[in-house]
N, CA, C and O atoms as a GROMACS GRO file, in nm:
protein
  552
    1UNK      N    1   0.086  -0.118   0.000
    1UNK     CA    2   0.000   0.000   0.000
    1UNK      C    3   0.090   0.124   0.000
    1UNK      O    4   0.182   0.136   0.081
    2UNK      N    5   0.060   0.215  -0.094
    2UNK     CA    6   0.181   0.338  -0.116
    2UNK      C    7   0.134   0.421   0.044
    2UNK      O    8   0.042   0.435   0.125
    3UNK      N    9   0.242   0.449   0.018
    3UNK     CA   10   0.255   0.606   0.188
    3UNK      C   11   0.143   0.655   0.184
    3UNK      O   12   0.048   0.616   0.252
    4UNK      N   13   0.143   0.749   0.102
    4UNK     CA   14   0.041   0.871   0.050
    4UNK      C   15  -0.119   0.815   0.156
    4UNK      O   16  -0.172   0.881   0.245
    5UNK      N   17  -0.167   0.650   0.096
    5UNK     CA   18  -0.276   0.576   0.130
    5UNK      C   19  -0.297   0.560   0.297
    5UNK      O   20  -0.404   0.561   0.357
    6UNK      N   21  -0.153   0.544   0.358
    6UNK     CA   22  -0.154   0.521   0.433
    6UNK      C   23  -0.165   0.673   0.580
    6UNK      O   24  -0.223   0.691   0.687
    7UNK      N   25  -0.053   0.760   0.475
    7UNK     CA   26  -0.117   0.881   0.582
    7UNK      C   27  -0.262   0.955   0.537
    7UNK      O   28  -0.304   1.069   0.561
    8UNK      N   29  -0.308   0.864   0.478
    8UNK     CA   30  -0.430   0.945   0.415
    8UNK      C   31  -0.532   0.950   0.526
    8UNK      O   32  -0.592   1.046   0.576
    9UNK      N   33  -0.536   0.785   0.558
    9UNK     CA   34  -0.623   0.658   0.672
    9UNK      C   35  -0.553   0.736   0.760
    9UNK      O   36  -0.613   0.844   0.769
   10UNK      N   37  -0.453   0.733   0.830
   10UNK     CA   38  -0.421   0.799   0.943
   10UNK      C   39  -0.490   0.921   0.984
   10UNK      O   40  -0.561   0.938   1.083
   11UNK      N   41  -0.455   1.008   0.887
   11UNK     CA   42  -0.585   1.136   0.889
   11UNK      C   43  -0.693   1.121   0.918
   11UNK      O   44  -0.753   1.181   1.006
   12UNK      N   45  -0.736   1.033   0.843
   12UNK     CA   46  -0.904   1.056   0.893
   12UNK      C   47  -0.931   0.970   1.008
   12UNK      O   48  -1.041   0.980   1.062
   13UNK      N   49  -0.853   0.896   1.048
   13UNK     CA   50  -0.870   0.823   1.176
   13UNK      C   51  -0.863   0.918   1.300
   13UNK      O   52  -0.939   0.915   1.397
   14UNK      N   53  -0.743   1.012   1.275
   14UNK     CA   54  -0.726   1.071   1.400
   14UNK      C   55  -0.839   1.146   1.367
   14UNK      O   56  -0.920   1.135   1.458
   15UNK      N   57  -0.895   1.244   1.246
   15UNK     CA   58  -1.004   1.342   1.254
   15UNK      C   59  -1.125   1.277   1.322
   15UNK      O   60  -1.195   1.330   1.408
   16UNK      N   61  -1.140   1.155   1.271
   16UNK     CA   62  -1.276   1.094   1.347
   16UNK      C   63  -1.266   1.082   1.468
   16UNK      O   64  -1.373   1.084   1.530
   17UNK      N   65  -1.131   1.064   1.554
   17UNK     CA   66  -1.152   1.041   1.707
   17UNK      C   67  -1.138   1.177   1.775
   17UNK      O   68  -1.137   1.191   1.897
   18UNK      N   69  -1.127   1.269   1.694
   18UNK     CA   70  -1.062   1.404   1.758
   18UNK      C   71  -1.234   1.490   1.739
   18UNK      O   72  -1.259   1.582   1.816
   19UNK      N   73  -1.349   1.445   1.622
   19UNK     CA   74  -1.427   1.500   1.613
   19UNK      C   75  -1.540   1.397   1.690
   19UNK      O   76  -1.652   1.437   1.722
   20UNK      N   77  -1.491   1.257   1.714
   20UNK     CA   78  -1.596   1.184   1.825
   20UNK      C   79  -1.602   1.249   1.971
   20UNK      O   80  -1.692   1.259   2.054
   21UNK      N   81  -1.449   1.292   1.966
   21UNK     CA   82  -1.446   1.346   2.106
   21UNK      C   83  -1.538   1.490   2.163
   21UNK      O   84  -1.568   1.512   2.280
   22UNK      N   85  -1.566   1.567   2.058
   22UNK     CA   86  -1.632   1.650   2.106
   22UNK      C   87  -1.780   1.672   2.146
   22UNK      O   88  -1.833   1.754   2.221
   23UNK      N   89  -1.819   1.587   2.084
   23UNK     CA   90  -1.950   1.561   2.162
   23UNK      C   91  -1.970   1.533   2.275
   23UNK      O   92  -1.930   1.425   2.320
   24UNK      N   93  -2.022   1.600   2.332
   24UNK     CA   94  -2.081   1.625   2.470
   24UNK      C   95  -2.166   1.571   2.536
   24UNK      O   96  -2.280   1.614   2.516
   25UNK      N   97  -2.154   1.467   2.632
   25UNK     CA   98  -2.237   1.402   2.675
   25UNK      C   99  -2.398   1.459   2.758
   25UNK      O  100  -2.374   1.531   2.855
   26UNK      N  101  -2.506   1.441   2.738
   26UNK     CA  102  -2.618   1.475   2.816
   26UNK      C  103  -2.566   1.454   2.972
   26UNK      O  104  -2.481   1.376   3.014
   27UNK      N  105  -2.632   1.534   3.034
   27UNK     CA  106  -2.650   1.552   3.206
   27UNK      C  107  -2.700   1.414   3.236
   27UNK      O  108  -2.658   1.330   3.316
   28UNK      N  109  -2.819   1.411   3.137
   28UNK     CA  110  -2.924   1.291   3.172
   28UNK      C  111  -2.859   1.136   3.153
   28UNK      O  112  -2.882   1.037   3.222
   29UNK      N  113  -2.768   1.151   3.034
   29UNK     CA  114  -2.715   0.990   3.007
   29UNK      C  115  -2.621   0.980   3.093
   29UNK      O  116  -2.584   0.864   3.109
   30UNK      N  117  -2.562   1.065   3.162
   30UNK     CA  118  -2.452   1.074   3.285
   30UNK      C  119  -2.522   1.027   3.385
   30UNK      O  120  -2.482   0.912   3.406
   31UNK      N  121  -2.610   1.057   3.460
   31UNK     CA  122  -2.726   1.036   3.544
   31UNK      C  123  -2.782   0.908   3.594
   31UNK      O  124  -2.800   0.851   3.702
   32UNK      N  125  -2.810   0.879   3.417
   32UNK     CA  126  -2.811   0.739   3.429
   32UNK      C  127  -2.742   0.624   3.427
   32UNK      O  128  -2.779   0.516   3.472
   33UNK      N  129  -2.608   0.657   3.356
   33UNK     CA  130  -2.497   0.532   3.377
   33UNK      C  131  -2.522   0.520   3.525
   33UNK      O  132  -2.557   0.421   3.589
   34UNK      N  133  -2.486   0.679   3.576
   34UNK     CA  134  -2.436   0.664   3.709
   34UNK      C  135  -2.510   0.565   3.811
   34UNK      O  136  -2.453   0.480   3.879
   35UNK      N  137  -2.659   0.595   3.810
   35UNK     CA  138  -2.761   0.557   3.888
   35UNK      C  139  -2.727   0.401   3.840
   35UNK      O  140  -2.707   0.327   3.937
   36UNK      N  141  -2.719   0.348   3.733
   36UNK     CA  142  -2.721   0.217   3.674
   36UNK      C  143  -2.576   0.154   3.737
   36UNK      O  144  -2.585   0.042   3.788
   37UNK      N  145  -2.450   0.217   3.735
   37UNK     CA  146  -2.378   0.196   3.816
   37UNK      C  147  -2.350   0.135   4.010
   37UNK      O  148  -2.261   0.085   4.079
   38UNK      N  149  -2.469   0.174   4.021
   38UNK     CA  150  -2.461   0.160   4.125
   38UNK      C  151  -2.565   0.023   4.210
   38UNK      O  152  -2.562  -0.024   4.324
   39UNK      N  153  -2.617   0.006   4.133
   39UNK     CA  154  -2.720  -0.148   4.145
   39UNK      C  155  -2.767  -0.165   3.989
   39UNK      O  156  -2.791  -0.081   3.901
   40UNK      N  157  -2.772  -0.328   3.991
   40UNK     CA  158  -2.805  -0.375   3.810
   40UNK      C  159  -2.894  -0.471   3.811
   40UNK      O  160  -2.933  -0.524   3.707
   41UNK      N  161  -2.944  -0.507   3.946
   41UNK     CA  162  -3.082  -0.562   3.944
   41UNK      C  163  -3.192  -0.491   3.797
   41UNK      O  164  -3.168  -0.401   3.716
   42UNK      N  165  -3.285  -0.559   3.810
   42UNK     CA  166  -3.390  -0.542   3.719
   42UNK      C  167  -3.485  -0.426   3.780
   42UNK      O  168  -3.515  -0.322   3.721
   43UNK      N  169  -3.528  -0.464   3.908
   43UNK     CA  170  -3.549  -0.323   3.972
   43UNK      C  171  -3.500  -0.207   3.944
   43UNK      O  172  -3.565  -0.121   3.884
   44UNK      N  173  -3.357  -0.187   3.992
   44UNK     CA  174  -3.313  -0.057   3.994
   44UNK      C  175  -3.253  -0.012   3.813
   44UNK      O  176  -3.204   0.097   3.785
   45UNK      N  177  -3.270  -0.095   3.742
   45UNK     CA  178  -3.255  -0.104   3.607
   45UNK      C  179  -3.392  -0.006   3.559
   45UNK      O  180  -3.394   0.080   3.470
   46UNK      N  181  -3.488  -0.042   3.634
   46UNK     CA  182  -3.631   0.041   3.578
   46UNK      C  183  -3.657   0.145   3.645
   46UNK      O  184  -3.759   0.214   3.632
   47UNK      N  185  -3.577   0.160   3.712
   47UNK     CA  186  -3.619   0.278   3.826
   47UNK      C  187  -3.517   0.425   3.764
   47UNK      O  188  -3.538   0.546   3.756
   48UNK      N  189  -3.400   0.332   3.730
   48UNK     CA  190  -3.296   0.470   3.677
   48UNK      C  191  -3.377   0.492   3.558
   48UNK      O  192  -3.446   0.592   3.534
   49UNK      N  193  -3.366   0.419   3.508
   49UNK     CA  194  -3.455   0.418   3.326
   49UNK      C  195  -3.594   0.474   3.331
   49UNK      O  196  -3.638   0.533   3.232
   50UNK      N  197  -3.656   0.463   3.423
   50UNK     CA  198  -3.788   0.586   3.422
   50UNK      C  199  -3.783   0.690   3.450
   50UNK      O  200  -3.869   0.762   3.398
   51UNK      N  201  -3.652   0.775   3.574
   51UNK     CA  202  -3.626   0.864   3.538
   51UNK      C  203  -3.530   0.958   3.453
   51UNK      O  204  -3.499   1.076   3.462
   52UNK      N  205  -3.494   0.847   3.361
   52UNK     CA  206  -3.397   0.929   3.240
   52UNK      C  207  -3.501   0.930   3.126
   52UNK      O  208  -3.484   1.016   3.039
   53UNK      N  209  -3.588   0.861   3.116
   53UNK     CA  210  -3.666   0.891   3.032
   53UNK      C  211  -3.776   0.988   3.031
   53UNK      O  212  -3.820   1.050   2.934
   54UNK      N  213  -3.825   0.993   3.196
   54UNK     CA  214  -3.903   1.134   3.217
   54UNK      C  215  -3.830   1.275   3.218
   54UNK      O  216  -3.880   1.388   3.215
   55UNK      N  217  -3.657   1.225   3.224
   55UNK     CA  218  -3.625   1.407   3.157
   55UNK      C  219  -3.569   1.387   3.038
   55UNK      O  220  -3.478   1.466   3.012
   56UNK      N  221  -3.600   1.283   2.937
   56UNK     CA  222  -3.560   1.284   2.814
   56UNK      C  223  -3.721   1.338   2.731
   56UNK      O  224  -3.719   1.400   2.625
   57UNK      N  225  -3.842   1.305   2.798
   57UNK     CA  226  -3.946   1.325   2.763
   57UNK      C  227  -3.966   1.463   2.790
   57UNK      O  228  -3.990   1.542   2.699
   58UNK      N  229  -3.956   1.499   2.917
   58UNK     CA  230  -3.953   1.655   2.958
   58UNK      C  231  -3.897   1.759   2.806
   58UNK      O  232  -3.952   1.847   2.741
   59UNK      N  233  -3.747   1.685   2.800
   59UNK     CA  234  -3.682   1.718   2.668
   59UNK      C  235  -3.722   1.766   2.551
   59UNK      O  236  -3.700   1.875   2.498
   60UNK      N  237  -3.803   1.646   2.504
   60UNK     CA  238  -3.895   1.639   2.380
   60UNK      C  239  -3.988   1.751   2.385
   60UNK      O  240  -4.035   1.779   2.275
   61UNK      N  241  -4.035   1.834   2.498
   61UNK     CA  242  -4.141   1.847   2.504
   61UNK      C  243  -4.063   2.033   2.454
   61UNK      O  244  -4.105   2.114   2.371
   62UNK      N  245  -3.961   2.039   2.533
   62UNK     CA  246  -3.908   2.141   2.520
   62UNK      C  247  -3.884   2.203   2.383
   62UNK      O  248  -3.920   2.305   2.324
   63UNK      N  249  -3.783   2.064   2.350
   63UNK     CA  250  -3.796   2.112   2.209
   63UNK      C  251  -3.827   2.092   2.094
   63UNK      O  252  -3.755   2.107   1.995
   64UNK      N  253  -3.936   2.058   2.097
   64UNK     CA  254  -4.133   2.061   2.022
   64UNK      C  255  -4.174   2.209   2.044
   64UNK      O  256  -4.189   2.276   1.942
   65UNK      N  257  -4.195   2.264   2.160
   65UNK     CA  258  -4.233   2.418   2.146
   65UNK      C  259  -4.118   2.513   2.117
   65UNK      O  260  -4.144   2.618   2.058
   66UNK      N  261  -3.973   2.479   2.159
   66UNK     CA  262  -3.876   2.577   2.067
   66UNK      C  263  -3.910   2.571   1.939
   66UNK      O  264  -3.920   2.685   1.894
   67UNK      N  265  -3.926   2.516   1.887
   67UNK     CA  266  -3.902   2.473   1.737
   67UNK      C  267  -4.078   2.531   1.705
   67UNK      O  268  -4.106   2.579   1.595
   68UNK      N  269  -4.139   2.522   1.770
   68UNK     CA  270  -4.258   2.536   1.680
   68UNK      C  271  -4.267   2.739   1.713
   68UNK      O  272  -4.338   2.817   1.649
   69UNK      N  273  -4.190   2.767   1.806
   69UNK     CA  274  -4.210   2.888   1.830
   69UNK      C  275  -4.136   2.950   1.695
   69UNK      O  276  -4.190   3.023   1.613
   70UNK      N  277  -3.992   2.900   1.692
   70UNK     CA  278  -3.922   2.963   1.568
   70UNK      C  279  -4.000   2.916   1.410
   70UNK      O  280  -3.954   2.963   1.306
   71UNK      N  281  -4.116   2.822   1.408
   71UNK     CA  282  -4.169   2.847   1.269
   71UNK      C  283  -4.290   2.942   1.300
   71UNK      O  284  -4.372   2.948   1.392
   72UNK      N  285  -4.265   3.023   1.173
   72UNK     CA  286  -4.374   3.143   1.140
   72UNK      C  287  -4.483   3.137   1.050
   72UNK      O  288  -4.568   3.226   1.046
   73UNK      N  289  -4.484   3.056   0.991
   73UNK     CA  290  -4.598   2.999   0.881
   73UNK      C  291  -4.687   2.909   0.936
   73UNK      O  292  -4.637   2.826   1.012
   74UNK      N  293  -4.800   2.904   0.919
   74UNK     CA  294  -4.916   2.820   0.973
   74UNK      C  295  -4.919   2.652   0.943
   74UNK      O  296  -4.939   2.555   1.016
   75UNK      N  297  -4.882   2.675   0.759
   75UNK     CA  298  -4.868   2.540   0.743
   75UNK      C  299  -4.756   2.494   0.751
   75UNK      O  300  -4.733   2.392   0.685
   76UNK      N  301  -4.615   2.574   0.862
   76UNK     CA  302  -4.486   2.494   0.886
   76UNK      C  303  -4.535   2.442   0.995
   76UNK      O  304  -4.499   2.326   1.008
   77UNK      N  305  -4.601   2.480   1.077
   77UNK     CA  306  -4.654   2.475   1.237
   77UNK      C  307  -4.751   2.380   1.236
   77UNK      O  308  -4.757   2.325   1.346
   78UNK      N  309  -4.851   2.328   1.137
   78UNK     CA  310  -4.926   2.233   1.111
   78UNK      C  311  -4.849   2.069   1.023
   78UNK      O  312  -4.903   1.959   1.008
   79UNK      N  313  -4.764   2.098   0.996
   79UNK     CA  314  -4.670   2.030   0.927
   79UNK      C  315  -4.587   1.965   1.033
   79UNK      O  316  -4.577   1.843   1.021
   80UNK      N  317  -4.525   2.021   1.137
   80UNK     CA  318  -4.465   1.991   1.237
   80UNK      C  319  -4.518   1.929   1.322
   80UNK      O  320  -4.435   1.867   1.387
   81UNK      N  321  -4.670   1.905   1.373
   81UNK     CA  322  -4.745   1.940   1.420
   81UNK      C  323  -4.810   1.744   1.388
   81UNK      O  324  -4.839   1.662   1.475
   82UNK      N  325  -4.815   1.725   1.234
   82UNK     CA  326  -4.798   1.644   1.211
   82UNK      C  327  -4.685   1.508   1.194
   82UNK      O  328  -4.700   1.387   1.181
   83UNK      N  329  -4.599   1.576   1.201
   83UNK     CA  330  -4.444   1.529   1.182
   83UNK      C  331  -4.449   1.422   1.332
   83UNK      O  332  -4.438   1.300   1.348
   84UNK      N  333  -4.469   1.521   1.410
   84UNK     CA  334  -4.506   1.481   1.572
   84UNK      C  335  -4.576   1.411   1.584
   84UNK      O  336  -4.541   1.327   1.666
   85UNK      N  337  -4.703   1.387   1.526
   85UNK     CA  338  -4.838   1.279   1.596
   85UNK      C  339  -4.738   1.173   1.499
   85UNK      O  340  -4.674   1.108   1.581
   86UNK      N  341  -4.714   1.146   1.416
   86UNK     CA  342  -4.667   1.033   1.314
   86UNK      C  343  -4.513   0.966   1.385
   86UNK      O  344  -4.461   0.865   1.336
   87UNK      N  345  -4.454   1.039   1.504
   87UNK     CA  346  -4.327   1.026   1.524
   87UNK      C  347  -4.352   0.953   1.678
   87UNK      O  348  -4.264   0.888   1.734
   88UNK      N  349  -4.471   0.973   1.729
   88UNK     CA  350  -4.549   0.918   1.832
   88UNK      C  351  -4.595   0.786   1.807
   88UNK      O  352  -4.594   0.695   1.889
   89UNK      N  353  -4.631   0.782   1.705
   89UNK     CA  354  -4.711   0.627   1.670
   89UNK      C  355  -4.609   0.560   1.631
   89UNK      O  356  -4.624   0.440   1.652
   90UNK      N  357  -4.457   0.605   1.555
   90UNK     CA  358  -4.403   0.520   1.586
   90UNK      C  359  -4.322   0.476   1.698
   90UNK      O  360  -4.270   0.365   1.695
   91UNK      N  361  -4.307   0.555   1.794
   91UNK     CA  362  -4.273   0.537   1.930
   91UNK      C  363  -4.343   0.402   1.983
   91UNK      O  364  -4.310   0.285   2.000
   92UNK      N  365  -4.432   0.463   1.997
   92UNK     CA  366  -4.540   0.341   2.014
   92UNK      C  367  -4.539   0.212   1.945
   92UNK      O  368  -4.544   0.107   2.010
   93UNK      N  369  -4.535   0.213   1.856
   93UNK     CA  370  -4.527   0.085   1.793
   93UNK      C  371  -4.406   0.005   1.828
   93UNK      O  372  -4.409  -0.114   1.860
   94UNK      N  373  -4.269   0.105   1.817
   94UNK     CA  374  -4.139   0.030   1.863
   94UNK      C  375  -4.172   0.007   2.003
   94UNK      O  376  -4.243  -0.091   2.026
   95UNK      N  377  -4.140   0.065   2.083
   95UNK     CA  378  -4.214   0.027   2.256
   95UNK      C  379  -4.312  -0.118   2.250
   95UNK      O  380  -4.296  -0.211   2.328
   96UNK      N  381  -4.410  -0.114   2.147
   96UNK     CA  382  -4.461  -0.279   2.181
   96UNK      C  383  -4.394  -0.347   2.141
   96UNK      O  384  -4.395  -0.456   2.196
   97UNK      N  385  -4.319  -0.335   2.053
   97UNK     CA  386  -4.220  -0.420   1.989
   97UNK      C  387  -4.136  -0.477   2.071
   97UNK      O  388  -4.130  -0.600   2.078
   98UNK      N  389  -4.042  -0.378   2.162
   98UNK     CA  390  -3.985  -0.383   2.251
   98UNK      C  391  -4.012  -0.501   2.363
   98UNK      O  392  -3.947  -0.595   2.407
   99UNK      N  393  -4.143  -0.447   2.385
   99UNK     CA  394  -4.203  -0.540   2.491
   99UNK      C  395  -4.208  -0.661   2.473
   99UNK      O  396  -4.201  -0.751   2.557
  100UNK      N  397  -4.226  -0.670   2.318
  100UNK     CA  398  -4.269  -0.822   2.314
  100UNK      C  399  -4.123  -0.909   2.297
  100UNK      O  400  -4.091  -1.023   2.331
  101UNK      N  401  -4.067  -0.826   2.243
  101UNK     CA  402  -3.885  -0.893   2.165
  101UNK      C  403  -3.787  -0.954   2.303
  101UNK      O  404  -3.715  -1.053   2.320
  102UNK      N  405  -3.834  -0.817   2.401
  102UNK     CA  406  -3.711  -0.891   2.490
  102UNK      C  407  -3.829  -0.894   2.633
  102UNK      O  408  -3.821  -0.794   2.703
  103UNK      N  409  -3.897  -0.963   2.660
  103UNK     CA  410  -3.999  -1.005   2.749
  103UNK      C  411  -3.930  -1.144   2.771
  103UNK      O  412  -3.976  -1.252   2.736
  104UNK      N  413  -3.810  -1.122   2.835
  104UNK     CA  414  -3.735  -1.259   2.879
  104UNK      C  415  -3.699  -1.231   2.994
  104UNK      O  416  -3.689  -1.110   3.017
  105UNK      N  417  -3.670  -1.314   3.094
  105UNK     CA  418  -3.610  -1.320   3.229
  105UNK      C  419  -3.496  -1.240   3.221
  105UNK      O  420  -3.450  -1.230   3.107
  106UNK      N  421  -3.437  -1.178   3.312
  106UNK     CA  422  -3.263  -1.167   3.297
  106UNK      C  423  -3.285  -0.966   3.276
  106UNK      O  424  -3.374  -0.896   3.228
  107UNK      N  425  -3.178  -0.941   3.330
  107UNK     CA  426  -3.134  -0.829   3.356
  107UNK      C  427  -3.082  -0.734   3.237
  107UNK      O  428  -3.090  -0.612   3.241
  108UNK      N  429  -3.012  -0.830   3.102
  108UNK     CA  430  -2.969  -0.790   2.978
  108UNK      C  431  -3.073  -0.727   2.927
  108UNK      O  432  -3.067  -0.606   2.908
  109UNK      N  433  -3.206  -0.813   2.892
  109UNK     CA  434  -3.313  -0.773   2.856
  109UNK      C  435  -3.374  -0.671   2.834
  109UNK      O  436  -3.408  -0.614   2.730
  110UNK      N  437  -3.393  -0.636   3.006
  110UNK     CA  438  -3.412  -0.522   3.072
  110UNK      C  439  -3.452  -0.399   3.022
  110UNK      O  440  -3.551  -0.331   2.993
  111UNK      N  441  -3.266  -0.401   3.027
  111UNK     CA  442  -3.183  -0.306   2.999
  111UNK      C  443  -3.172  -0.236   2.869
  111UNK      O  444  -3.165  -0.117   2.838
  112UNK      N  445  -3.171  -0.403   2.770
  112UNK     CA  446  -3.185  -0.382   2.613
  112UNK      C  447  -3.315  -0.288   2.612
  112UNK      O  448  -3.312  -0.178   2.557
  113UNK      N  449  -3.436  -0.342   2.682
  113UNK     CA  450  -3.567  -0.283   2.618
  113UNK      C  451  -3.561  -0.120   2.703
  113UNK      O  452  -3.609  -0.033   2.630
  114UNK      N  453  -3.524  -0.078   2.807
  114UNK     CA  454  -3.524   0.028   2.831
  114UNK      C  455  -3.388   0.100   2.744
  114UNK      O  456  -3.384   0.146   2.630
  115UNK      N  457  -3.332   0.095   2.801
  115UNK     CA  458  -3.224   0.183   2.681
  115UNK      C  459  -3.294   0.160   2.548
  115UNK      O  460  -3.256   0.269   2.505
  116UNK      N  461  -3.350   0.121   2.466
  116UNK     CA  462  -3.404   0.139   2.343
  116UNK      C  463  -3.486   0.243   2.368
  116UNK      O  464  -3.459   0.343   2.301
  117UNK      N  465  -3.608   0.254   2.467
  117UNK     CA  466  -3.700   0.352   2.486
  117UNK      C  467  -3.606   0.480   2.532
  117UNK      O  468  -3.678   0.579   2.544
  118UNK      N  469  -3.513   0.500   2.550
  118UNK     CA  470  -3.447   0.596   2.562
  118UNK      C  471  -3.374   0.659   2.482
  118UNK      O  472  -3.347   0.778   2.488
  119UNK      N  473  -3.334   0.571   2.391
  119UNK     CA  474  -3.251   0.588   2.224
  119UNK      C  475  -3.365   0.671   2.183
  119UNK      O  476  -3.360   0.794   2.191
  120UNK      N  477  -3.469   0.604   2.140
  120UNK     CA  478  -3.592   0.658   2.036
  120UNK      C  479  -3.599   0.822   2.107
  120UNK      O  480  -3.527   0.905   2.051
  121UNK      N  481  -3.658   0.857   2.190
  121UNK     CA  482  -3.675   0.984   2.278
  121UNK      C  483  -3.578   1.034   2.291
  121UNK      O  484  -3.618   1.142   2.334
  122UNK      N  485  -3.445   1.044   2.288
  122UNK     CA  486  -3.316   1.112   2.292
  122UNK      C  487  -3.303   1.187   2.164
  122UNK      O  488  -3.282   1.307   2.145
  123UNK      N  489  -3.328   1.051   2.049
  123UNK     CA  490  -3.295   1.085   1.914
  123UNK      C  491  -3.370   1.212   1.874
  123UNK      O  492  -3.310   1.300   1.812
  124UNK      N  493  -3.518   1.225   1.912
  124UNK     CA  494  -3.594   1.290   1.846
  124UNK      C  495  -3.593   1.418   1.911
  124UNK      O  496  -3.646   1.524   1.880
  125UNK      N  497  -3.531   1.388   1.993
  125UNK     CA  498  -3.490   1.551   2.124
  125UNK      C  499  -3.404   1.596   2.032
  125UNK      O  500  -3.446   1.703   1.986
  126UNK      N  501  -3.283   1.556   1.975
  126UNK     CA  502  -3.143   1.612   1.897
  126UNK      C  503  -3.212   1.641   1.801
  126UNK      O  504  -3.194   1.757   1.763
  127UNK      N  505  -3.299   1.570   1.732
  127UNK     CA  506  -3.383   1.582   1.569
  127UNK      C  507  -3.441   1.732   1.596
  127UNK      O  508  -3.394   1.823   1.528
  128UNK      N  509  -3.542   1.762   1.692
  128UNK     CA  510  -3.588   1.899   1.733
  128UNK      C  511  -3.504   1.997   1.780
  128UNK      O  512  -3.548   2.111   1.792
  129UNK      N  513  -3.378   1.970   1.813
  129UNK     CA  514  -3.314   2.068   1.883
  129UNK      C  515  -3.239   2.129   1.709
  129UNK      O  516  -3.239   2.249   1.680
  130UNK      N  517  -3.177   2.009   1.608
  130UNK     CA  518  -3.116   2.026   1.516
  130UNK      C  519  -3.171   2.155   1.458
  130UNK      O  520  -3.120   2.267   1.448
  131UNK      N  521  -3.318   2.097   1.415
  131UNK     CA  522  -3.430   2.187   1.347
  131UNK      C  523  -3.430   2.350   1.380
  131UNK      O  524  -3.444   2.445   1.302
  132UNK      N  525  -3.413   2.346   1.507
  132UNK     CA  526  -3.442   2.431   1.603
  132UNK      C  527  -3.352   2.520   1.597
  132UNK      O  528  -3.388   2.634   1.623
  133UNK      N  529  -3.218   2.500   1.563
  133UNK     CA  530  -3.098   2.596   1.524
  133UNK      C  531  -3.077   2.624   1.425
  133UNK      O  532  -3.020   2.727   1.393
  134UNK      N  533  -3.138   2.502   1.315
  134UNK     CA  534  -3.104   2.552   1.181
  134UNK      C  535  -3.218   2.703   1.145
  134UNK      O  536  -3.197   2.802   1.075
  135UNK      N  537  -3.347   2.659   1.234
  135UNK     CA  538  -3.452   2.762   1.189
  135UNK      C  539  -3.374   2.906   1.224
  135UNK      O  540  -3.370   3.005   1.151
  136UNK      N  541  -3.318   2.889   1.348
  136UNK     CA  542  -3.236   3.013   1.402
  136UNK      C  543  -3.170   3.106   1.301
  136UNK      O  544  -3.209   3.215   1.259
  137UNK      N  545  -3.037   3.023   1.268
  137UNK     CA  546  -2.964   3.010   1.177
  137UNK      C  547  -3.020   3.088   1.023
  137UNK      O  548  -2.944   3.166   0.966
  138UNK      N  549  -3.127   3.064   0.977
  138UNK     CA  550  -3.159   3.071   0.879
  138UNK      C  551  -3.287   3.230   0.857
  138UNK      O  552  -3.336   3.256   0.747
   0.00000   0.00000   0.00000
């Protein structure tokens, strides 16, 4: 493999770990390792996980009305509006899914099915917050 190829890969290796690094971890996913850290029973597995998800939901909620405050058009605000009820049902749908996929004994499980419900609601917090700056922005 010529040089050139090789410091090429090097480059972007270090750029990717130098631009992974800057992301900033949530208060809330800190919160919850932590709490999860500290007992891994199935209990305390649902107990951290309901409240990272009630301030990941809190989240959502936040920024659903940032975002709908920065659109100015009726049918961006009805559009969004819809974006939302359709982004709910599939919440919902994954959540039964959830339920039914890992509805097994064991602590992995758990964990798998709550941290998923927390993925989905995180994601769509960053998705609204994204929106939310670009509207700024623009």
């Amino acid at each position: 493999m010529p040089t050139r190829y090789l410091i090429l890969i090097l480059f972007l290796l270090v750029a990717f770990h130098v631009s992974a690094q800057t992301v900033k971890e949530d208060a809330i996913d800190i919160a919850y390792r932590d709490c999860l850290l500290k007992d891994t029973s199935s209990g305390n597995i649902d107990a951290c996980a309901f409240i990272a998800y009630g301030k990941w939901d809190k989240e959502l909620d936040k920024a659903y009305g940032k975002l709908m405050k920065e659109l100015k058009k009726t049918k961006d605000k009805a559009a969004l509006k819809q974006s939302q009820a359709a982004w709910k049902a599939y919440r919902d749908a994954e959540f039964t899914s959830y339920n039914n996929m890992f509805n097994c004994p064991g602590n992995k499980w758990c964990m798998r099915r709550q941290d998923g419900r927390i993925d989905i609601v995180r994601a769509r917090v960053l998705q609204l917050r994204s929106y939310a700056e670009a509207m700024k922005k623009n």
